[in-house]
KEDREN-408454 format. One record per residue (C-alpha): chain; x negated, y, z; residue in one letter. Coordinates in steps of 0.001 Angstrom, whole numbers, plus 500000, padded with zeros to 6 digits. Layout:
  chain      xx      yy      zz  res
      A       X       Y       Z    A
...
***
This chain:
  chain      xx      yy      zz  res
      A  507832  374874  310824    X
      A  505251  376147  308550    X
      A  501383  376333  309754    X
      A  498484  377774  307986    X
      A  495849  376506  309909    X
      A  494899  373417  308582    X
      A  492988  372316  312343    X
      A  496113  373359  314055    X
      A  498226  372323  311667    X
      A  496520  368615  311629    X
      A  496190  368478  315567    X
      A  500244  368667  315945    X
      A  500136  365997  313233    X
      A  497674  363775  315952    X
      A  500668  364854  318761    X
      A  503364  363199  316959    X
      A  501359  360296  315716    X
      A  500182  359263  319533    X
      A  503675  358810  320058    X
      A  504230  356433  317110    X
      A  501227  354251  316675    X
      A  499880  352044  319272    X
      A  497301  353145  321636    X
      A  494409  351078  319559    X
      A  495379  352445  316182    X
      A  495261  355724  317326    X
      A  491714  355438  318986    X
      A  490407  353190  316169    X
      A  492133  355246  312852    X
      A  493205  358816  314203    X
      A  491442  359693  316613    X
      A  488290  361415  315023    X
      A  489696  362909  312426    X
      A  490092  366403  312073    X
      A  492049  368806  309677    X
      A  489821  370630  306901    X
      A  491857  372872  304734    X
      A  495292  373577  303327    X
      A  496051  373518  299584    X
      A  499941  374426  299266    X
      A  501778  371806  300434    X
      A  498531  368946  300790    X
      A  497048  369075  304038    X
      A  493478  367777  303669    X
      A  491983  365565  306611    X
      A  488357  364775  307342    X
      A  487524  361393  307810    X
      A  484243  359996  309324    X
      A  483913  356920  306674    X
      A  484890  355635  303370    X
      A  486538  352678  305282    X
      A  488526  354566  307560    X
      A  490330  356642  305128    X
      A  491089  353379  303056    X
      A  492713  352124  306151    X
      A  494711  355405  306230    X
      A  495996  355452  302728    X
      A  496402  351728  302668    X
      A  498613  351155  305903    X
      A  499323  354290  307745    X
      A  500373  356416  304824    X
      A  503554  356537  305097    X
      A  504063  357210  308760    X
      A  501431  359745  308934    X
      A  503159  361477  305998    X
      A  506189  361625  307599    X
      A  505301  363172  310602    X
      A  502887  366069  308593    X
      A  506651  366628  306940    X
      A  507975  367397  310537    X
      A  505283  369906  311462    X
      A  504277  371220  308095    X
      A  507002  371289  305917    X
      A  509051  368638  304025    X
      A  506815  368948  301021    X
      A  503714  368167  302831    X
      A  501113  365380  301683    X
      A  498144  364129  303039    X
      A  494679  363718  301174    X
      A  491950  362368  303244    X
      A  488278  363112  302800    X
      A  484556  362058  304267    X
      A  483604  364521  306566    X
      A  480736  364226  308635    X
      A  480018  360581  307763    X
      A  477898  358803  310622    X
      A  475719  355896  310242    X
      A  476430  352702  310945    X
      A  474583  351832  313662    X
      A  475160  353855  316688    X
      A  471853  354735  318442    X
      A  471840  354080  322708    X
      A  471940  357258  324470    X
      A  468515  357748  326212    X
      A  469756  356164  329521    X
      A  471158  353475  327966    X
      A  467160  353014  325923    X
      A  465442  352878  330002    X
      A  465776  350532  332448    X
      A  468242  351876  334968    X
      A  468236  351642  338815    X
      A  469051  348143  338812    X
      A  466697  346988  336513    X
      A  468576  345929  333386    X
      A  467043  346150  329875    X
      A  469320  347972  326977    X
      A  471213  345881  324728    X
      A  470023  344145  321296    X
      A  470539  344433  318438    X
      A  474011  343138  317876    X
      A  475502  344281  321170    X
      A  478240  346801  321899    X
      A  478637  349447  319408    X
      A  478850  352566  321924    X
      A  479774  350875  325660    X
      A  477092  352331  327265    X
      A  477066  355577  329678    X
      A  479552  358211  329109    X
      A  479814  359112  325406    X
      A  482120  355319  324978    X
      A  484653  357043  328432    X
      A  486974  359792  327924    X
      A  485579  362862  329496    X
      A  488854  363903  330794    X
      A  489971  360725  332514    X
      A  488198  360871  335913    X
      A  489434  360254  339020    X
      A  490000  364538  339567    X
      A  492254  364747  336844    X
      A  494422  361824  337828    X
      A  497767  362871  339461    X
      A  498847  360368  342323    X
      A  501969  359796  343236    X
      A  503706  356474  344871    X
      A  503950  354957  341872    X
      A  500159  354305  341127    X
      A  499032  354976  344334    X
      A  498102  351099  345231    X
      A  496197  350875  341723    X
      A  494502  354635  342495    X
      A  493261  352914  346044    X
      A  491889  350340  344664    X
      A  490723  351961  341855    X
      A  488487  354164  344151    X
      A  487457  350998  346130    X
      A  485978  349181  343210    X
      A  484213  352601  342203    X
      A  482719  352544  346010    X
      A  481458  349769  346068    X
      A  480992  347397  343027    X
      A  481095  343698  343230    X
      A  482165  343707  346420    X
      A  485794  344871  346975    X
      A  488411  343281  344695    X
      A  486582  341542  341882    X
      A  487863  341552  339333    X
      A  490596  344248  339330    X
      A  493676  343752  336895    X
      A  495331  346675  336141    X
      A  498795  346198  334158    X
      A  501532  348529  333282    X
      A  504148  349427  330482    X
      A  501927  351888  327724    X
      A  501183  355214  329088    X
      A  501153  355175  332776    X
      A  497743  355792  333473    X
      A  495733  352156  333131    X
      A  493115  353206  331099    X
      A  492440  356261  332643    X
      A  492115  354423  335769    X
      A  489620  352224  333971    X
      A  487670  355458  332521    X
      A  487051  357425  335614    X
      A  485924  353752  337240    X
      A  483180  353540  334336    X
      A  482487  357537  335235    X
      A  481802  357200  338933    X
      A  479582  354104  338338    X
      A  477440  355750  336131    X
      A  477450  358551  338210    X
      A  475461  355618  340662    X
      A  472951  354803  337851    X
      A  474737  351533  336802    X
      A  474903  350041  333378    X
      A  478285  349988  332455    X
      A  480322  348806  329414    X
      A  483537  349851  328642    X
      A  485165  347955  325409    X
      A  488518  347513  324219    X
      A  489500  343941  323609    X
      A  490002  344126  320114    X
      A  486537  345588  320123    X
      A  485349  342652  322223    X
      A  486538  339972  319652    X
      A  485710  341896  316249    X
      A  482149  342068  317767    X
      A  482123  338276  319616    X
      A  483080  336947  316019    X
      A  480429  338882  314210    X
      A  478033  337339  316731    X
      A  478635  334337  315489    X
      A  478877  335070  312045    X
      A  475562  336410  311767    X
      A  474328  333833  314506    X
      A  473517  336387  316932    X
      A  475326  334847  320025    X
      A  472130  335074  321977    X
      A  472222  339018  321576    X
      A  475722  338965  322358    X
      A  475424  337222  325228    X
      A  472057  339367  326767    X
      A  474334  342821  326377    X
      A  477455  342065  327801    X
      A  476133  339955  330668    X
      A  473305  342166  331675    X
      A  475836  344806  332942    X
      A  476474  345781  336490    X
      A  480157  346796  335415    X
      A  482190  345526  332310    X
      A  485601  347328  331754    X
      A  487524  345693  329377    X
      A  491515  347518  327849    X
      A  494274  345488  327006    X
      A  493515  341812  327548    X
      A  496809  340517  325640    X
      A  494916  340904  322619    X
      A  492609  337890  323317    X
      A  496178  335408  323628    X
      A  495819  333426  320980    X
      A  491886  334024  319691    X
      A  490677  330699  321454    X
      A  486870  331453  320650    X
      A  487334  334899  322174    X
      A  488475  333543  324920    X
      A  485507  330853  325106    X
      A  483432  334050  324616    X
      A  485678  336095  327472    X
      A  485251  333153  329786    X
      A  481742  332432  330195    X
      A  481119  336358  330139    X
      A  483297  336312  333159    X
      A  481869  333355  334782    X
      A  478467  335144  334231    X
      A  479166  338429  335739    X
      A  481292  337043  338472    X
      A  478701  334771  339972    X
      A  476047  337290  340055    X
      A  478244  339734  342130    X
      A  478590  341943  338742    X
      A  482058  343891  338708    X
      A  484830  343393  336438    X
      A  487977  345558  335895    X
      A  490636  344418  333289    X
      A  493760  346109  332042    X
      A  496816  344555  330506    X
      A  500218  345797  329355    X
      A  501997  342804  331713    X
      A  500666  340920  335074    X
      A  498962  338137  334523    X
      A  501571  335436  335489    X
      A  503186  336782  332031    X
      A  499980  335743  330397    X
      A  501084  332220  329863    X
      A  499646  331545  326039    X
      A  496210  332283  327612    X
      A  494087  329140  328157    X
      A  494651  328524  332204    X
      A  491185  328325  333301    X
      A  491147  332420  331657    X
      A  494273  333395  333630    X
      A  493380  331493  336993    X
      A  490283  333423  336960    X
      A  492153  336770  336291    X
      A  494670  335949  338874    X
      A  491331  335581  341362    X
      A  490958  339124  342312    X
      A  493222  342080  342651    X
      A  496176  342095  340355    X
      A  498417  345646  341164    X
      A  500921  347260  338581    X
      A  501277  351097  337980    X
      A  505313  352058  337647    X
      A  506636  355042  336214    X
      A  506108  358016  338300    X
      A  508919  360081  339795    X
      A  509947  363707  339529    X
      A  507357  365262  341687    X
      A  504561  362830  340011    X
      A  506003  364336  336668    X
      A  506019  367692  337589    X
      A  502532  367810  338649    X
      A  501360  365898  335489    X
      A  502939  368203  333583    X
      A  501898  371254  335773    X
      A  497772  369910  335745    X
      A  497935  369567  332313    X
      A  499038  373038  331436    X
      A  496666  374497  333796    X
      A  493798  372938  331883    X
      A  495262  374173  328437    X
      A  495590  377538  329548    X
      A  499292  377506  329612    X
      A  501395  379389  332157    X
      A  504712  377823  331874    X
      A  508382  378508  333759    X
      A  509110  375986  336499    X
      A  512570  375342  334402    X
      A  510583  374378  331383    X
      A  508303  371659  333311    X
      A  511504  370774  334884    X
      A  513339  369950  331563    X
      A  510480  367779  330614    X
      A  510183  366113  333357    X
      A  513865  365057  333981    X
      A  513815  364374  330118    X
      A  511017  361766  330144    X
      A  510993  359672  333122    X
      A  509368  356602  332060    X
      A  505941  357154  330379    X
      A  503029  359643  330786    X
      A  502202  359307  327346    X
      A  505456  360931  326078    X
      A  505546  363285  328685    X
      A  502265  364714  327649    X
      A  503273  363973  324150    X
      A  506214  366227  324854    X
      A  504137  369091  326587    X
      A  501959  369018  323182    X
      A  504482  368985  321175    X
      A  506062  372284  322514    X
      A  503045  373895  323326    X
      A  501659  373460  319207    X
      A  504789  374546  318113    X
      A  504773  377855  320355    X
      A  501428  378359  319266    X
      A  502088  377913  315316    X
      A  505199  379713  315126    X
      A  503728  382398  317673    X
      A  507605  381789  319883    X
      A  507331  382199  323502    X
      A  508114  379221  325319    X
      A  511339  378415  327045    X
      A  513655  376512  328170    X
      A  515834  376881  324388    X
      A  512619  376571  322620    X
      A  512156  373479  324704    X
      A  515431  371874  324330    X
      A  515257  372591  320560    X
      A  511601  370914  320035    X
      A  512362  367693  322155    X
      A  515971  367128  320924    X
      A  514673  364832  318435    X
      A  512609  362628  321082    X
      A  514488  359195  322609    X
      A  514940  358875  326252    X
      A  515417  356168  328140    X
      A  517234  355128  331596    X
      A  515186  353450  333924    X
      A  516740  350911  336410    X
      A  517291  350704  339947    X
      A  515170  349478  342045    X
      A  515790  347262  345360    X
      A  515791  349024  348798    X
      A  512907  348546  351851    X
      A  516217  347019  353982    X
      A  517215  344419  350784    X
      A  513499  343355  350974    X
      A  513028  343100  355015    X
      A  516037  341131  355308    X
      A  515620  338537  352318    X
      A  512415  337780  353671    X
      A  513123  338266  357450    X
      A  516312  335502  356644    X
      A  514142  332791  354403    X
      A  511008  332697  357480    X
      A  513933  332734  360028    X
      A  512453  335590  361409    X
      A  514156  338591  363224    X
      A  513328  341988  361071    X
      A  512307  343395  363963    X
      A  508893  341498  364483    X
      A  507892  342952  360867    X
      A  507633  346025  362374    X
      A  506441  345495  365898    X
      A  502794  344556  366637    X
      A  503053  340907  367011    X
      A  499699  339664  365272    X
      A  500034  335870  365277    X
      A  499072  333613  362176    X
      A  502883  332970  361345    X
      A  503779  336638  361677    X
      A  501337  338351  359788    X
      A  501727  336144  356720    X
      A  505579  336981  356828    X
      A  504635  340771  356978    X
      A  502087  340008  354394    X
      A  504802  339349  352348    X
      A  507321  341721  352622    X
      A  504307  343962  351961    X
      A  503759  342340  348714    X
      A  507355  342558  347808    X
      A  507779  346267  348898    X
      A  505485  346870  346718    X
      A  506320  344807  343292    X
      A  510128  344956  344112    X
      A  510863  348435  345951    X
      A  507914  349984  343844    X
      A  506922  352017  347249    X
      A  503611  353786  347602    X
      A  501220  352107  350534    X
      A  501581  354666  353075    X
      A  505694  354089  352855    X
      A  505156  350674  353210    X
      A  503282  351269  356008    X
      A  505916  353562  357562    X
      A  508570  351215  357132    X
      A  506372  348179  358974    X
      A  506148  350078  362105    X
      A  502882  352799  361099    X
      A  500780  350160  359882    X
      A  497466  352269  357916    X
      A  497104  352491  354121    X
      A  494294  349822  353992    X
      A  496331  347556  356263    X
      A  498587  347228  353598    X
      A  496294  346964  350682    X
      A  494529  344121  352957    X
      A  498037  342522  353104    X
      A  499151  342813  349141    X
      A  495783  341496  348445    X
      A  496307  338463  350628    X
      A  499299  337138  348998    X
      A  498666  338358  345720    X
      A  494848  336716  345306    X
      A  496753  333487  346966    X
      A  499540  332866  344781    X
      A  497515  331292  342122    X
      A  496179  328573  344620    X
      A  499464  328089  347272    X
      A  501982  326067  345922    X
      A  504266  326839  348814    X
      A  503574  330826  348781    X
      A  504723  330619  344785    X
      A  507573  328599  346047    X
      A  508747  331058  348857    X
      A  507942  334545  346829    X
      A  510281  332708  343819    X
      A  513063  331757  346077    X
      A  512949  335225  347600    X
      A  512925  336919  344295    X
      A  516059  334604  343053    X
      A  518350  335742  346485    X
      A  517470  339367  345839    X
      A  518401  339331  342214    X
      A  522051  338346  342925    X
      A  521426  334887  344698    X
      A  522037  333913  348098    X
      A  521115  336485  350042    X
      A  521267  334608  353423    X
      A  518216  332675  351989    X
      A  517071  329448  352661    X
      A  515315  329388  356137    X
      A  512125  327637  355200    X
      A  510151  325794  357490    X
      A  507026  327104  359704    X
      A  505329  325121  357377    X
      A  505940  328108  354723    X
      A  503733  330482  356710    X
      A  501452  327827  357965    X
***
């Protein structure tokens, strides 16, 4: 299609990039820039420094050209200019200049770039614009937990999921509601974390370093896998950790795998990861989809056919990320080539985008009875009210594995256990999950229950009482 507005033209550029580049290079390289002005076929893109646009012509060139040549033409090129150039050194908001509620001065001089208050969060990734559904539902919960009350309910939170299913915005609207309290917060990437830990100590500035990151009330850090393997980072990372920990500061860390997955992390860095709540996000199903997809046409002013969200979301079952990518996609090309949308227009746009199967998943009854069979146990008593010690860590976990095998939402975990509450079952994944690290035997009997349901024996093992000791 051919565009002649070079902002419009530039923005369904940024669509089809976000679904090429990783989530860092696109917030790090793409994100700011913005398109200037069309000269024939070159498309000419503001960039906010010299460095940046190096970067662009340097490594992303090629890719970026490519997809300009899908939404502006085959003949389009890319030239990128300094727009709007910014200095280097980011000034702290005025809240972040003040002492806050709880007392804690602003950072020095060779602290965060822009962590603190709301201008480092995504304005649109609050807890209101978040669409739950049962496969996030257990991360949502505790999500809103942390946000209640800080330091005090599931410290630290690990969030992990496949890209695009809603982690980081999970972490944002955290880092929005605690502000909202008056606490200092810091929200960083990881890669952002290192580049700046390594500077520190470059420029022998680990003192300042350590003052701004440890003074917060709240430190969210994205995508810890890209400490494995930078062992000062992870010195860094550790006694930052220690520090907050101890004084009852929160912590909330998000990861593209669980932590047990970790393994070229230094152990004393994953055993205190492993210490608070760890909880996945899956990919959501149909309904979830459809109300992603509904939300975020509503907030673009888009009044689509239930047959076109219905397309999409049947199409692209396994990330958010695409799916929205999708939604952009057709909605900038309706918009540039002035074509109403539907479901041809739709099928023609998207034809071009991979989709992939998803797996099946293990039923609530596969689950009850692998475990019910390995604590000799009769399945019945998982639902009932029995309430003894060997009893309710049995039901503990089948409520863990309901939820990291089945993939089923804490209030049908609930129903399936007899009507047990939402927080019961929270409280019970939390038990086993925070325990694993430090119970040999718990490892031992989640493993062997894992192995019969994945093909094994199914009649189990029948471990002793001492198992549920």
């Amino acid at each position: 299609m051919i565009a002649h507005n070079a902002r419009d033209s530039w923005n369904a550029v940024l669509g089809e990039l976000q679904l090429e580049v990783t989530r860092p290079s696109y917030e790090t390289w793409l994100k700011d820039t913005v398109g200037l002005s069309r000269n024939g076929d070159e498309l000419v893109v503001g960039v906010t420094t010299p460095f940046i646009a190096e970067m662009l012509e340097g490594r992303m060139y090629s890719t970026i050209t490519r997809a300009a040549q899908r939404v502006v033409g085959s003949a389009a090129e890319v030239r990128f200019e300094i727009d709007s150039p910014v200095p280097e050194t980011i000034p702290p908001s005025p809240a972040a200049t003040s002492q806050n509620g709880a007392g804690h001065p602003a950072p020095g001089p060779s602290g965060p770039r822009s962590p603190l208050g709301r201008a480092a969060l995504n304005p649109k990734f609050t807890f209101g614009s978040f669409v739950v559904g049962d496969s996030n539902d257990l991360a949502h919960a505790a999500a809103i937990a942390v946000s209640e009350n800080p330091g005090a309910s599931y410290n630290p939170l690990f969030l992990y999921s496949s890209v695009g299913l809603g982690k980081t915005h999970l972490l944002h609207a955290i880092g929005h509601a605690a502000i909202d309290m008056g606490l200092r917060t810091i929200y960083q990437t990881t890669e952002e974390f290192t580049n700046e830990y390594i500077t520190a100590i470059r420029e022998a500035r680990t003192d300042d370093f350590r003052t701004s990151y440890r003074s917060a009330d709240l430190l969210l850090l994205d995508d810890i896998q890209f400490i494995i393997g930078k062992e000062q980072t992870q010195e860094g990372f550790f006694h930052t950790f220690n520090s907050l920990h101890m004084s009852g500061r929160q912590i909330v860390i998000t990861s593209d795998r669980p932590v047990s997955e970790l393994t070229l992390l230094e152990n004393r860095v994953r055993s205190r990861l492993e210490g608070g709540l760890v909880v996945d996000l899956q990919p959501p199903g149909l309904e979830t989809r459809l109300a992603i997809l509904r939300k975020k046409a509503d907030a673009g002013g888009f009044v689509l056919p239930f047959e076109v969200l219905n397309e999409l979301a049947e199409r692209f079952d396994e990330n958010v990320r695409e799916l929205e990518g999708a939604l952009n996609r057709v909605t900038a090309y309706a918009q540039l080539t002035k074509e109403e949308i539907d479901l041809g227009l739709v099928k023609r746009v998207v034809a071009d985008m991979p989709v992939r199967a998803r797996g099946k998943k293990l039923s609530d009854e596969d689950i009850l009875n692998a475990v019910s069979t390995h604590f000799s146990v009769d399945p019945g008593v998982l639902t009932g009210r029995q309430r003894d010690k060997r009893t309710s860590r049995t039901r503990h976990v089948a409520m863990y594995l309901l939820r990291e095998e089945a993939k089923l939402s804490l209030g049908a975990i609930g129903a399936i256990l007899g009507g047990k509450g939402r927080s019961t079952v929270l409280h019970g994944y939390h038990r086993i999950s925070s325990n694993l690290e430090s119970d040999a035997q718990l490892r031992q009997d989640i493993t062997e229950i894992r192995s019969n349901l994945k093909g094994g024996n199914r009649s189990g093992n029948g471990s002793s009482d001492a198992a549920v000791r």
